[in-house]
N, CA, C and O atoms as a GROMACS GRO file, in nm:
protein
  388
    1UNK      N    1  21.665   9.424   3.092
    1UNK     CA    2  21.615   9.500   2.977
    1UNK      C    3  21.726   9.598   2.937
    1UNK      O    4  21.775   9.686   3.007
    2UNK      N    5  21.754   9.569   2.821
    2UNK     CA    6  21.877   9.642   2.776
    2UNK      C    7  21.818   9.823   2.795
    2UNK      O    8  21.707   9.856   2.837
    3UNK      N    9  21.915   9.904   2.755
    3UNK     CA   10  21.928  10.042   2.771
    3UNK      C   11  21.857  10.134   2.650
    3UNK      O   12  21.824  10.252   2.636
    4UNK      N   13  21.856  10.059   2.602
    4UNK     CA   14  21.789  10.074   2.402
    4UNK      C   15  21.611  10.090   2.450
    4UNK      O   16  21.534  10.186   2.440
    5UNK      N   17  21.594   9.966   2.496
    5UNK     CA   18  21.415   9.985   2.556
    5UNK      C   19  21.409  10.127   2.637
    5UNK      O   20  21.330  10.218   2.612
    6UNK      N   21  21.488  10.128   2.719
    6UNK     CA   22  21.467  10.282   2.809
    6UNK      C   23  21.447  10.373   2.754
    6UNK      O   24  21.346  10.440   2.776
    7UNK      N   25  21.523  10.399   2.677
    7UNK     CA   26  21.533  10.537   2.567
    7UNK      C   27  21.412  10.522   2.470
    7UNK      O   28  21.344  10.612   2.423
    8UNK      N   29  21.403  10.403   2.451
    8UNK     CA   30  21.274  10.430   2.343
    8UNK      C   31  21.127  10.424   2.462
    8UNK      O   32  21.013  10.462   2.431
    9UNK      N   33  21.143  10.402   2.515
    9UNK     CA   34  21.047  10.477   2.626
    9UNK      C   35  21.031  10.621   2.632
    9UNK      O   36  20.939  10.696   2.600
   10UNK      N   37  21.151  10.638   2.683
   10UNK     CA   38  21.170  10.786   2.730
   10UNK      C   39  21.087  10.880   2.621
   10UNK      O   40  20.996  10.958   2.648
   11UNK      N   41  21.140  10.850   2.494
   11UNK     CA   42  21.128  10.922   2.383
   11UNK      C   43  20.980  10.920   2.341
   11UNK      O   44  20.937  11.026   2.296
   12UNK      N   45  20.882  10.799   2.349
   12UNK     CA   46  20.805  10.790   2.359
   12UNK      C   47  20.670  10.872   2.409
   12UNK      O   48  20.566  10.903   2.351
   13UNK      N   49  20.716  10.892   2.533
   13UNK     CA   50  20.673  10.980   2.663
   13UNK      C   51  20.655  11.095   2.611
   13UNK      O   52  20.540  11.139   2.613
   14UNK      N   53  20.780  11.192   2.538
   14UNK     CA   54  20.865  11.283   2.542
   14UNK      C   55  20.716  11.341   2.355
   14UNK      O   56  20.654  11.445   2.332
   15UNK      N   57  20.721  11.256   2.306
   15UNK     CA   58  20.628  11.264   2.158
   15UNK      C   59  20.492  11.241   2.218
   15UNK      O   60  20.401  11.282   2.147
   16UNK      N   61  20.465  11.198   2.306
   16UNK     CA   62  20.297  11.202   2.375
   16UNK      C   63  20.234  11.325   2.354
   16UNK      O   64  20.122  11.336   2.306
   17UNK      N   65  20.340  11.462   2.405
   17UNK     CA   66  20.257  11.576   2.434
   17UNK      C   67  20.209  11.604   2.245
   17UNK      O   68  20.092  11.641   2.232
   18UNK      N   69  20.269  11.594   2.147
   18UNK     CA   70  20.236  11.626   2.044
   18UNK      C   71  20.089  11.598   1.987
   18UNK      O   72  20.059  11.512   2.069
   19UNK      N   73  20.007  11.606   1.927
   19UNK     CA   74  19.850  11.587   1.906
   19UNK      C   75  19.874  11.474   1.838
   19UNK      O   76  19.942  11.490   1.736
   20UNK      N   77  19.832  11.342   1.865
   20UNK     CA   78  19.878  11.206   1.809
   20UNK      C   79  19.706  11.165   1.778
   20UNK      O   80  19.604  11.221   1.819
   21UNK      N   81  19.726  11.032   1.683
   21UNK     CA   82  19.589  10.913   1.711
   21UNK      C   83  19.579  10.890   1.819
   21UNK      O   84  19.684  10.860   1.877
   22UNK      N   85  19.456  10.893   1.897
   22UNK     CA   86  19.493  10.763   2.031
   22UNK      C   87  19.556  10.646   2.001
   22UNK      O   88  19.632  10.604   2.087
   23UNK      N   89  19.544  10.583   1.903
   23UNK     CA   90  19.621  10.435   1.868
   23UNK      C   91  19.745  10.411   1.937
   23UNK      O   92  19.777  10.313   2.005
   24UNK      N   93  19.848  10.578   1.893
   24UNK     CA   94  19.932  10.603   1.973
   24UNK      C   95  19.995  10.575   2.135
   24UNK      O   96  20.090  10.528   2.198
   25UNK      N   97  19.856  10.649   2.149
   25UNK     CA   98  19.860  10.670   2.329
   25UNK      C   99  19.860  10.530   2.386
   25UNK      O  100  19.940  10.490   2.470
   26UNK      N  101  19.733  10.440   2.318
   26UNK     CA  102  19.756  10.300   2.342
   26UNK      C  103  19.890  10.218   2.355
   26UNK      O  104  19.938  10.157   2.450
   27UNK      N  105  19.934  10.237   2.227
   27UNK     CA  106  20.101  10.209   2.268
   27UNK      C  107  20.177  10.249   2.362
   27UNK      O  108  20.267  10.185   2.417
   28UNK      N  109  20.143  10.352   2.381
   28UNK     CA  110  20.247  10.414   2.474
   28UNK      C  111  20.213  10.347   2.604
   28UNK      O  112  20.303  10.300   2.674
   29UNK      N  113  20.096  10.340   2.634
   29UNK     CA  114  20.014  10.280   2.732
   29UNK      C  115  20.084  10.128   2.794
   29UNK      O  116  20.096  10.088   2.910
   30UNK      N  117  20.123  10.065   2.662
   30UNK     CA  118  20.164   9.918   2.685
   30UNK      C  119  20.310   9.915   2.725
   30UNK      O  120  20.360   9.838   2.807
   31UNK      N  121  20.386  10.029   2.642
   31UNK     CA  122  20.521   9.996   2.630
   31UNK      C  123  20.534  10.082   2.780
   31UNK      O  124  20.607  10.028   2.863
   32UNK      N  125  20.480  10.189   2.814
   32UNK     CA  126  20.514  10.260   2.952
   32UNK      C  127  20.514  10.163   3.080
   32UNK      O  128  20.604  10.150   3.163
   33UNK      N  129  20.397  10.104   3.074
   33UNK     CA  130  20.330   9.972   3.143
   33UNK      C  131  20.487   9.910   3.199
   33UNK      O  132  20.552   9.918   3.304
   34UNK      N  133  20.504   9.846   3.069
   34UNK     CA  134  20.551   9.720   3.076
   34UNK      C  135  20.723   9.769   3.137
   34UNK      O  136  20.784   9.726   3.234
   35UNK      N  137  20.765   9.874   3.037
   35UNK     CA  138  20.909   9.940   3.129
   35UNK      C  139  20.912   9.962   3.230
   35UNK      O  140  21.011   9.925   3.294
   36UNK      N  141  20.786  10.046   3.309
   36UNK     CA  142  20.764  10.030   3.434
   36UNK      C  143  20.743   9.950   3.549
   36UNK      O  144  20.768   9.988   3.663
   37UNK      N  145  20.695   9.834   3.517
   37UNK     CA  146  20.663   9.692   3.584
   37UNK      C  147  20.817   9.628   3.619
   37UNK      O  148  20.857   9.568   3.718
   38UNK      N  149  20.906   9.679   3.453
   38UNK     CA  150  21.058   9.566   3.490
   38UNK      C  151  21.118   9.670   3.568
   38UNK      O  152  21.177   9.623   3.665
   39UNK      N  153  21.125   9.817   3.557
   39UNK     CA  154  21.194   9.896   3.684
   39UNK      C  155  21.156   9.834   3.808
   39UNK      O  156  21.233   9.758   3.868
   40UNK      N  157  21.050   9.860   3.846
   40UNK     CA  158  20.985   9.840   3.927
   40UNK      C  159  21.066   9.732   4.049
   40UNK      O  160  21.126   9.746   4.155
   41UNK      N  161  21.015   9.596   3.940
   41UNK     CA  162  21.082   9.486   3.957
   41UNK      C  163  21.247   9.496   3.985
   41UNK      O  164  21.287   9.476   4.100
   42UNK      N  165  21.338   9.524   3.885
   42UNK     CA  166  21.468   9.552   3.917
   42UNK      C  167  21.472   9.617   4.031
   42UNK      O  168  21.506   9.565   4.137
   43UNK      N  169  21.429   9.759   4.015
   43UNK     CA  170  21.472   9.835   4.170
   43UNK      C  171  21.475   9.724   4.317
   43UNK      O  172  21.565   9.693   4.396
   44UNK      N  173  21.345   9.692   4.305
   44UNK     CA  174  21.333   9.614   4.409
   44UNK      C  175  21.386   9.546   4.452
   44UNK      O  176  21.392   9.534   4.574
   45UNK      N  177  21.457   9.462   4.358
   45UNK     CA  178  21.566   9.319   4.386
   45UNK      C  179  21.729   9.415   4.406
   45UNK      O  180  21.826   9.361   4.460
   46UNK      N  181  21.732   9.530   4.364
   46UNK     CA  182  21.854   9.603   4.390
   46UNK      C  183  21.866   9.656   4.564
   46UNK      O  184  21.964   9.679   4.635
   47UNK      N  185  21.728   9.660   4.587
   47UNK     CA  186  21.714   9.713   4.733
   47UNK      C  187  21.710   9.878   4.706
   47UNK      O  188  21.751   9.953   4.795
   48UNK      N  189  21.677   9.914   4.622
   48UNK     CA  190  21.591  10.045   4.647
   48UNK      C  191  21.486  10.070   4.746
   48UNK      O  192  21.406   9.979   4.772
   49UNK      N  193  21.477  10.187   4.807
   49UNK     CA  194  21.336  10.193   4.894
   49UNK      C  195  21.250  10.248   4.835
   49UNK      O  196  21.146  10.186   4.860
   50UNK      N  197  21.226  10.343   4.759
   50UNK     CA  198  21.146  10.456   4.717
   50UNK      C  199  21.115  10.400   4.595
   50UNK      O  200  21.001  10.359   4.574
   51UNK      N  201  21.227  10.393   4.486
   51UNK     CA  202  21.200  10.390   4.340
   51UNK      C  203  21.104  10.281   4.311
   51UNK      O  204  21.033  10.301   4.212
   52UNK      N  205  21.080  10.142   4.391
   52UNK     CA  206  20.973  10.023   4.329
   52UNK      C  207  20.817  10.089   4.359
   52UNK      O  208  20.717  10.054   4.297
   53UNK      N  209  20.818  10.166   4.439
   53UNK     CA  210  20.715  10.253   4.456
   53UNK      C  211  20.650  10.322   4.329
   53UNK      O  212  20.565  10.282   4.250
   54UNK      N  213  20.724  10.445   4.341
   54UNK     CA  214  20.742  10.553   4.232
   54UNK      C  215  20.698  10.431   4.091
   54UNK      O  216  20.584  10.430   4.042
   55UNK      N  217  20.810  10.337   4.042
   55UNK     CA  218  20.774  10.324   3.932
   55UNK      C  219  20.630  10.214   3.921
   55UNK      O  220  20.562  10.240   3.822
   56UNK      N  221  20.592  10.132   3.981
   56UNK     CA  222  20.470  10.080   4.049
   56UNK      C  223  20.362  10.167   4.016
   56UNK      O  224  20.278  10.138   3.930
   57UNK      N  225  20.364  10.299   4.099
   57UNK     CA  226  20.252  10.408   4.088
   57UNK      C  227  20.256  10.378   3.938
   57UNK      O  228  20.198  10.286   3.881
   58UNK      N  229  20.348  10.488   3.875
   58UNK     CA  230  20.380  10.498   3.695
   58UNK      C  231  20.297  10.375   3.671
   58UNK      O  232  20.176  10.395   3.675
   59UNK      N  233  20.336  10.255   3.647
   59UNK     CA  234  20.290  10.140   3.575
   59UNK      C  235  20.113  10.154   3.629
   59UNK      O  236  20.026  10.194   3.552
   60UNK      N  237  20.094  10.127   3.726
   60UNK     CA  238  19.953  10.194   3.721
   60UNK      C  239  19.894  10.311   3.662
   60UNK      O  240  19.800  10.302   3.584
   61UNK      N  241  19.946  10.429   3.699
   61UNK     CA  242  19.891  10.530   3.590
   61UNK      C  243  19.878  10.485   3.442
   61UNK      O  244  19.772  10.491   3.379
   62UNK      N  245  19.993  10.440   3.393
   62UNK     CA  246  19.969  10.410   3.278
   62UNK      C  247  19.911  10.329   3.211
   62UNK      O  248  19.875  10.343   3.094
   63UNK      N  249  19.893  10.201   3.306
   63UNK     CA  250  19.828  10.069   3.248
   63UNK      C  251  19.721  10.068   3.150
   63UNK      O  252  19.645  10.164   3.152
   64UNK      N  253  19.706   9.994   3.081
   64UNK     CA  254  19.602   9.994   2.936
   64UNK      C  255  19.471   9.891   2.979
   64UNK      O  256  19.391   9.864   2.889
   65UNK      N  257  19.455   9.853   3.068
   65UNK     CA  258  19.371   9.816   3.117
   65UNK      C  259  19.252   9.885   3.163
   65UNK      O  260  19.152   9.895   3.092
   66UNK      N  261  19.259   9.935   3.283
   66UNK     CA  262  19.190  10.052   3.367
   66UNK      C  263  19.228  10.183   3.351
   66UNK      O  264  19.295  10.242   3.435
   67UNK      N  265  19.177  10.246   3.216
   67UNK     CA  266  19.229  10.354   3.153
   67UNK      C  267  19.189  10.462   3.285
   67UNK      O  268  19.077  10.462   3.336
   68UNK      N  269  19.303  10.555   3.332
   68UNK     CA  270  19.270  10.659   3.357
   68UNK      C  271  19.259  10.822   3.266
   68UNK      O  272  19.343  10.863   3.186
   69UNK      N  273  19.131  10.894   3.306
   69UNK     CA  274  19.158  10.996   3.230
   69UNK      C  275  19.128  11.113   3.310
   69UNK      O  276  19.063  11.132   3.413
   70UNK      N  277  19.215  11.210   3.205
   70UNK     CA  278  19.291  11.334   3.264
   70UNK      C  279  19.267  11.405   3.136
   70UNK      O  280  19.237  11.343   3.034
   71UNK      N  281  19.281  11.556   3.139
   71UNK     CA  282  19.269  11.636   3.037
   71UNK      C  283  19.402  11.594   2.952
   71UNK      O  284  19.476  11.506   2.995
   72UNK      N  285  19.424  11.657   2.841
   72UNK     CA  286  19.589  11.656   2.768
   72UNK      C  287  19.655  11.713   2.831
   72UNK      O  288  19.763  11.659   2.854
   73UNK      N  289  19.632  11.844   2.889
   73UNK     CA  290  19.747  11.927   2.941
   73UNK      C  291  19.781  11.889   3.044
   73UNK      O  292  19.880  11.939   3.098
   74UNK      N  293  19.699  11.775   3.111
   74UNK     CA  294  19.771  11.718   3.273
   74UNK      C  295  19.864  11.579   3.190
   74UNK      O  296  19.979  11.544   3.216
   75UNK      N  297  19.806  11.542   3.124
   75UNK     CA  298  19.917  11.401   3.088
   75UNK      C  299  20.001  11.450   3.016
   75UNK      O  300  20.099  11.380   2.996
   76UNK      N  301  19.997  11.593   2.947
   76UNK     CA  302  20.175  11.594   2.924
   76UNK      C  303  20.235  11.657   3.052
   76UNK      O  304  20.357  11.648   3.061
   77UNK      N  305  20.183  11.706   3.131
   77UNK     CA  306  20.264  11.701   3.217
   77UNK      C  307  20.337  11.582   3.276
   77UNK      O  308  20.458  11.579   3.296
   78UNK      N  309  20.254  11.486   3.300
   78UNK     CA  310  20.295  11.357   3.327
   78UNK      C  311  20.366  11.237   3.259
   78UNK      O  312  20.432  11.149   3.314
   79UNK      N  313  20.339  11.251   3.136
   79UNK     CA  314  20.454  11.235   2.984
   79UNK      C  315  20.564  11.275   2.993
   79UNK      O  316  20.655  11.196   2.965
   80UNK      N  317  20.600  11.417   3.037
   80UNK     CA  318  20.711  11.492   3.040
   80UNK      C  319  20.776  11.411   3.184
   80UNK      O  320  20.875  11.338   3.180
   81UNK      N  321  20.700  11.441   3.307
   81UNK     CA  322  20.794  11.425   3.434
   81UNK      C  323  20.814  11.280   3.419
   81UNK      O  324  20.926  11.237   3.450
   82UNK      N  325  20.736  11.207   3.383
   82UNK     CA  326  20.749  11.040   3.394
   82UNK      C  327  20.867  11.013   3.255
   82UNK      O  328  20.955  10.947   3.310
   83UNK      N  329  20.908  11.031   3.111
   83UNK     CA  330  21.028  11.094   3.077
   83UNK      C  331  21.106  11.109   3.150
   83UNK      O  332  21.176  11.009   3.165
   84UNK      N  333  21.141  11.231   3.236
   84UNK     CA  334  21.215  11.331   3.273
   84UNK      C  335  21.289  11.204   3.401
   84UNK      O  336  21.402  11.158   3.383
   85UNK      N  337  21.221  11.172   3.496
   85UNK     CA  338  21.223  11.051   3.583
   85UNK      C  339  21.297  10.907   3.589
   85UNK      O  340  21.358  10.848   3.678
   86UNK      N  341  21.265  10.877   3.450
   86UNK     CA  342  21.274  10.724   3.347
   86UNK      C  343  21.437  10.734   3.356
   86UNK      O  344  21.520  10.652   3.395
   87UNK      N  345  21.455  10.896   3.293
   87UNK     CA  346  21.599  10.968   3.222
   87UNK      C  347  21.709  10.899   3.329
   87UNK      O  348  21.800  10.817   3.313
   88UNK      N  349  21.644  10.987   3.473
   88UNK     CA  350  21.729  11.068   3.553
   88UNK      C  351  21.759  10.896   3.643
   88UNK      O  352  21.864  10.874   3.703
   89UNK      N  353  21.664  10.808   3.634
   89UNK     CA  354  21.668  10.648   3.701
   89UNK      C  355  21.761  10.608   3.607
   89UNK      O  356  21.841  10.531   3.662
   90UNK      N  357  21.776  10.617   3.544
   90UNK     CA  358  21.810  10.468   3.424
   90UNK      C  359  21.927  10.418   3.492
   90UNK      O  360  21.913  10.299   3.521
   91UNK      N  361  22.008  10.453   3.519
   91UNK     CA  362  22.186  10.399   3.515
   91UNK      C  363  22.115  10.302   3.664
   91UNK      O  364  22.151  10.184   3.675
   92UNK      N  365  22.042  10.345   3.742
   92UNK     CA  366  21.989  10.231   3.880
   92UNK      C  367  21.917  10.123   3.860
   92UNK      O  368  21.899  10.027   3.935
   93UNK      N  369  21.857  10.156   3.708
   93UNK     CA  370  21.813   9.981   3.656
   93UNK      C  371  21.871   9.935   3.572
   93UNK      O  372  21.853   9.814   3.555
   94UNK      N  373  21.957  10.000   3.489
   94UNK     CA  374  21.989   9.916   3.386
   94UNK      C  375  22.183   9.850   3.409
   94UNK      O  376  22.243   9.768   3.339
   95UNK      N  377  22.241   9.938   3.549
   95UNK     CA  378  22.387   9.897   3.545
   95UNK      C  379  22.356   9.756   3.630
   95UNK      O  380  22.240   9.748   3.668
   96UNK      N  381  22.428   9.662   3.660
   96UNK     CA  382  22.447   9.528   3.693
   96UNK      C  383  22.501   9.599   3.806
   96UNK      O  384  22.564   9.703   3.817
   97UNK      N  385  22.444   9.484   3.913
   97UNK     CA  386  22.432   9.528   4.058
   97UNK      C  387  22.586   9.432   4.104
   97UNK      O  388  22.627   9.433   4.220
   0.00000   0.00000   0.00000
């Protein structure tokens, strides 16, 4: 997954805390999902220990399936750190091993 999807993740995340449609959140829901599932995946085959975890959890929290709910002010927290996270990973999923 190129480096372009990451960032538009990130950014994604990062516009959550703002007062949106849910329609929104739904999206975000799918596209968080799904970035998270291929980290996930990558880390793993890189031999990470921790990170297929971490992003695993994420892809569950976020999944659009089995909605979890939380007030707003806890999911931007979690918008923000899961962002903040995505940021600080990227170069461990997206450089060629």
């Amino acid at each position: 997954m190129p480096a372009t999807v990451i960032y538009i993740a990130i950014a994604l995340l990062f516009i959550a805390v703002a007062p949106l449609p849910y329609g929104y959140y739904t999206l975000l829901r799918i596209v968080a999902t799904g970035v998270f599932l291929w980290a996930a995946f990558v880390s793993y085959e890189r031999g990470h220990e921790a990170l297929p975890w971490i992003f695993g959890l994420l892809a569950a929290l976020f999944n659009p399936l089995i909605v979890i709910h939380f007030p707003k002010e806890i999911w931007a927290v979690i918008d923000i750190a899961s962002g903040i996270f995505l940021y600080a990973t990227q170069k461990a999923i997206t450089q060629r091993a």
